[in-house]
C-alpha positions in Angstrom: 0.0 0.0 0.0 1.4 3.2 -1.1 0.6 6.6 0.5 -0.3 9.3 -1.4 2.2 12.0 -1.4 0.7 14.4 -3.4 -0.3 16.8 -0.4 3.2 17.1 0.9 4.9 18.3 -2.7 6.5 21.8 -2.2 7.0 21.2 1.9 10.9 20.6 1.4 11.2 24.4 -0.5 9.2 25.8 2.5 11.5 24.3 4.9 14.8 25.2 2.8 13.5 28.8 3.0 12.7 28.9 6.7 16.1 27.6 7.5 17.7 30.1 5.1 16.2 32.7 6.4 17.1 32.1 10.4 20.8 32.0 8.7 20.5 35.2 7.7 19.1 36.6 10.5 21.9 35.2 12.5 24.2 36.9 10.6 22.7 40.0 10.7 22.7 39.7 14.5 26.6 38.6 14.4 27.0 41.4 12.1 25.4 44.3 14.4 26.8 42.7 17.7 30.9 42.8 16.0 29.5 46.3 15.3 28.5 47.3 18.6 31.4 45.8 19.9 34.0 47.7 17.5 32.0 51.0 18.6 32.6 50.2 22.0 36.7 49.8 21.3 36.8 53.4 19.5 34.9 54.4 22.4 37.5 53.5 24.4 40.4 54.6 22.5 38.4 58.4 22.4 38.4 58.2 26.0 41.8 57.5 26.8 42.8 59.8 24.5 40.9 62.6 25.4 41.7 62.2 29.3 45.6 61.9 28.2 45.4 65.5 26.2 42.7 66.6 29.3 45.2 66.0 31.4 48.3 67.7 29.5 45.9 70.7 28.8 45.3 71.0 32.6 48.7 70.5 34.0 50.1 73.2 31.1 47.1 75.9 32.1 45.0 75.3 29.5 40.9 74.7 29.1 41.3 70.7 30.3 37.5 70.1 29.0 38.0 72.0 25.5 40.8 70.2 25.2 39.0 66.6 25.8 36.3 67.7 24.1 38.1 68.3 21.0 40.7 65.5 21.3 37.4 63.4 21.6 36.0 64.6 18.2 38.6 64.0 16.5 38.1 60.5 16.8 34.3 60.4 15.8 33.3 60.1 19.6 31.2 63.2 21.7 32.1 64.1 25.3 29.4 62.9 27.6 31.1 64.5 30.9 34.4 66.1 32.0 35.5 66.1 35.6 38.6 67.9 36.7 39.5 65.8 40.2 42.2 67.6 42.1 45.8 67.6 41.7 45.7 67.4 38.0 43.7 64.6 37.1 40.7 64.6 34.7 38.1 61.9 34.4 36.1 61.6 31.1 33.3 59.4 29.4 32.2 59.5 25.5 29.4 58.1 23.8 29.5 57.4 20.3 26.9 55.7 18.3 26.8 51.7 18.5 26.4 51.7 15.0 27.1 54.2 12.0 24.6 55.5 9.8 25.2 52.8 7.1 23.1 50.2 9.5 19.7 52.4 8.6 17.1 54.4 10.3 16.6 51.8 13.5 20.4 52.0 14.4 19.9 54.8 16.3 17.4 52.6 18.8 20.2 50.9 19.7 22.1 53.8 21.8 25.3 54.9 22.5 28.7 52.9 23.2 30.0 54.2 26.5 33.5 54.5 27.8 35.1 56.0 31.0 39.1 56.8 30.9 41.1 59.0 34.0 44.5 60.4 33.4 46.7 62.1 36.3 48.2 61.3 39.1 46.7 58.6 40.9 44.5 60.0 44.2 45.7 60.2 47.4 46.4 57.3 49.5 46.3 54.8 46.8 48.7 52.5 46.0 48.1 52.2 42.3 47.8 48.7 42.4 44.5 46.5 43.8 40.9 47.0 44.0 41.8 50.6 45.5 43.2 51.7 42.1 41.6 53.7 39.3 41.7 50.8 37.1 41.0 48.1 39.6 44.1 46.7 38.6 45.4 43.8 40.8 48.6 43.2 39.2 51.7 45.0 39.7 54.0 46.3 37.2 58.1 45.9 37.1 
């Protein structure tokens, strides 16, 4: 006895498809997560280097936060705060978009990438080193 068949012709291309497209839309997720995550480094690097020239700026007279500020533009990132801490140091955090313009309309949804940097002197009655330093650093360094 043979069963009839004729009600499952075509199922296989539906099934191809769906699988095709959750492909796809795993790639599109890898894709806007290696994004995101790329954003977050430039972040980063904005941030260190806009404390770094804050903290030149300051220590040679000049406008510390200007100087962030600018430093900060220059590498496609927007100064979110500037804190002048005593003795010298400055503390900074930029936001720049997780993802560029080229992602469409709904990448703006997404937010900002954030990153925090502090250059200076480390405060007062820290040891540079362990859970009391800026970093949080636990290792010491020859």
């Amino acid at each position: 006895m043979r069963r009839d068949t004729a009600g499952d012709r075509g199922a296989g291309t539906v099934v191809v498809l769906a699988l095709a497209a959750v492909v796809v839309l795993l790639a599109l997720a890898v894709g806007a997560l290696g994004a995101a995550q790329r954003a977050r480094g430039s972040a980063q690097a904005a941030a260190d280097l806009g404390a770094l020239a804050a903290a030149t700026a300051w220590r040679q007279g000049g406008d510390p936060c200007a100087t962030a500020a600018e430093a900060v533009r220059r590498n496609d990132g927007r100064l979110a705060a500037c804190v002048p801490e005593g003795g010298g140091a400055v503390g900074v955090r930029v936001a720049r978009p997780a993802l560029g313009p080229e992602a469409g309309p709904w990448a703006a949804s997404l937010g900002d990438a954030t990153a925090r940097a502090r250059a200076g002197p480390r405060p007062a009655g820290t040891t540079g080193v362990g859970p009391d330093s800026p970093t949080g650093d636990d290792v010491r360094r020859g």
